[in-house]
Phi, psi and omega in degrees: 000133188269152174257126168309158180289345174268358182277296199304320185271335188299298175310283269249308181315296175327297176296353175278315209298320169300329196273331192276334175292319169098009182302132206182336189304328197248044166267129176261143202287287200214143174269144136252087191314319196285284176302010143077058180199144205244146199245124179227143194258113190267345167215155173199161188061071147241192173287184172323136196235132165240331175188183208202141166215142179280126169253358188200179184293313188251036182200116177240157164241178200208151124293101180262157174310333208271023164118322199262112144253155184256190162229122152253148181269121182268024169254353184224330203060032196271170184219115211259144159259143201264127203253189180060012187293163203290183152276118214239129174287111155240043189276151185036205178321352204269173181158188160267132170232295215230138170242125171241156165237134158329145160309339222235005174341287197308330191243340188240350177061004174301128161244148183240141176230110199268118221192138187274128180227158195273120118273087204090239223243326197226195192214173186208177188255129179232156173222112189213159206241157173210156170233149195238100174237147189004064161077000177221169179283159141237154156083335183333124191243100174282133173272314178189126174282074186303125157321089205212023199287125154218170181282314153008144136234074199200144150081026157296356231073216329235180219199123175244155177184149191243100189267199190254066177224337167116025143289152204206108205232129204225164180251146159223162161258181197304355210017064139095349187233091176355297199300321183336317215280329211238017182230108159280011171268044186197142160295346193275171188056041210213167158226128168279145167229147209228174147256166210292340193272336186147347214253178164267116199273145190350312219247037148311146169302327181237030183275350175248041147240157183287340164235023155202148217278156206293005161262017145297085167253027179194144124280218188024057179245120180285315172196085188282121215224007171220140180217111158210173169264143177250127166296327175313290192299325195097352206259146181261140221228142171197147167220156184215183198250140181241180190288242172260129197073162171088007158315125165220159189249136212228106173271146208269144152248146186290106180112348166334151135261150158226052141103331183283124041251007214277352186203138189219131152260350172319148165246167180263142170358287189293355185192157165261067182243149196300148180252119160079208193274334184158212193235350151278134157184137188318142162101333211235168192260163111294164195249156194282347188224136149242179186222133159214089039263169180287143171269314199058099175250143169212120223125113148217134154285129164237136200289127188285336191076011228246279194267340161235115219256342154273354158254006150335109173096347190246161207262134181223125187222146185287165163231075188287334183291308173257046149028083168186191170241099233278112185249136197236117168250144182250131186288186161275022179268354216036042148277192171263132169242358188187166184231160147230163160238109173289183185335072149299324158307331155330309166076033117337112196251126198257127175265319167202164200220115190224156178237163194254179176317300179304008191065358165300164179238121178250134180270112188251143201190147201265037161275335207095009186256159174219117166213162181222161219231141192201141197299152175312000000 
């Protein structure tokens, strides 16, 4: 069928207005008919994304390692960029990782940022604040330069998460040197807790001792990369990357060790020989789930039930090795009592998992996609 030249020019405006607008929101990747949720990519071909936080009802902002962040708009996709950004380590694992907003975003306009940063020779695990004015960061600030030094460019972390008490609690790993976990005059291997402005709070596990340092609430951690709190439960959440095997979900108590490198499910790289003394041991937690084979996780979540209403309660972690998305259901006990694996047909190394006020789930993946999942 010839189309009139005003049928013609009329279609070719549209498609610029579309192209030019950046709409992408409504491709749809895939139905999953058995779980009843339809997957739409709302952005794609940037770098690696570590983590996304919502600042408004339709604007998240996202991080990539290399350094760079944005804000998308999830009505248009369009990406507005943050200019003046810190100096950023970006070599091997290392980069900008993880964005969180503040409890108090509304009145103080603070965002928190988990970062690789170069000192000398070697890098560290950084924790740091910015305020988001008339459209750009300002004000950047490192709140703390974790004792974490290594040559390493491997094992930062890091997972930032907040309960409601006015606490700010972030993870880093071992940066590559095992013993770390199990050496508390050091940050590494370890998950912090802070109060928000920066300072150490009273009732830490270890602020009155004198050999280990006061920001510390948890150790034996190899690399930890998800973290959050359910406010519901009281309870704080972590998964972490195991060796070859031996990825775990861990719920953190204050002053714990949980075992790395000295308790393992893990093998080591080079052999199918046992990583440490065994998988037990006094003194040391278990984890509520471990994985043999490696998931290789990054990310965690816990689910609200606000759109899907049969995930209530339940634990959601990114995959980067098997690529998918691991959903963990919990008793009232916080054990695991069953896993499912989501989009696996994607072929996806998934990074990071945020849920919006509504119960939608957005998806991040180091291909450069941002997508998102909505009941069918």
């Amino acid at each position: 069928m010839r189309l009139k030249n005003n049928q013609f020019y009329m279609l070719l405006i549209l498609l610029c207005f579309n192209l030019f607008q950046g709409v992408r929101s409504e491709t749809v990747i895939y139905e999953d008919v058995e779980n009843k949720f339809v997957v739409e990519q709302l952005t794609k071909g940037l770098g690696v994304i570590w983590g996304m936080a919502f600042i408004s009802k339709n604007e998240m902002m996202f991080t990539q390692r290399n350094g760079k962040i944005g804000i998308l708009n999830l009505t248009n996709s369009r990406i507005v960029w943050m200019k003046n950004m810190p100096d950023v380590f970006h070599e091997g694992q290392g980069g900008l990782l993880d964005v969180a907003v503040s409890p108090h975003f509304k009145t103080t306009q603070l965002i928190f940022f988990t970062y690789s940063k170069k000192l000398g020779s070697k890098s560290v695990t950084a924790l740091a604040t910015a305020q988001l004015l008339d459209g750009q960061l300002q004000n950047w600030k490192d709140i703390l330069l974790s004792q974490s030094q290594e040559k390493a460019d491997y094992h930062y972390g890091s997972r930032i998460a907040f309960d409601d008490n006015g606490h700010v609690f972030f993870s880093i790993g071992d940066r590559g040197t095992r013993s770390n976990s199990q050496n508390l005059s050091n940050h590494a291997g370890s998950i912090l807790r802070l109060n928000i402005d920066g300072s150490i709070p009273f009732d830490n596990p270890f602020v009155n001792s004198s050999s280990v340092l006061p920001e510390i609430w948890s150790y034996g951690h190899r690399n930890p990369q998800g973290l959050v709190y359910d406010k519901l439960s009281k309870r704080l959440w972590a998964i972490e990357h195991g060796p070859r095997g031996g990825d775990e979900i861990n719920l953190i108590i204050a002053g714990k060790n949980y075992g790395w490198p000295i308790i393992s499910y893990g093998k080591e790289y080079w052999g199918p020989i046992s990583v440490g003394e065994g998988t037990h041991k006094k003194g040391m937690e278990q984890p509520v789930k471990y994985y043999v084979p490696s998931i290789a996780p990054s990310s965690l979540m816990i689910y609200s039930g606000r759109a899907f209403t049969a995930w209530k309660g339940n634990l959601f972690a990114g995959a980067l090795k098997l690529k998918h998305i691991n959903r963990v259901v919990l008793d009232s006990n916080a054990q695991a009592i069953s896993e499912q694996r989501l989009l696996s047909r994607l072929k996806e190394r998934i990074r990071c998992l945020v849920e919006n006020s509504k119960g939608l789930i957005y998806v991040a993946t180091d291909s450069g996609k941002i997508l998102r999942l909505r009941p069918h």
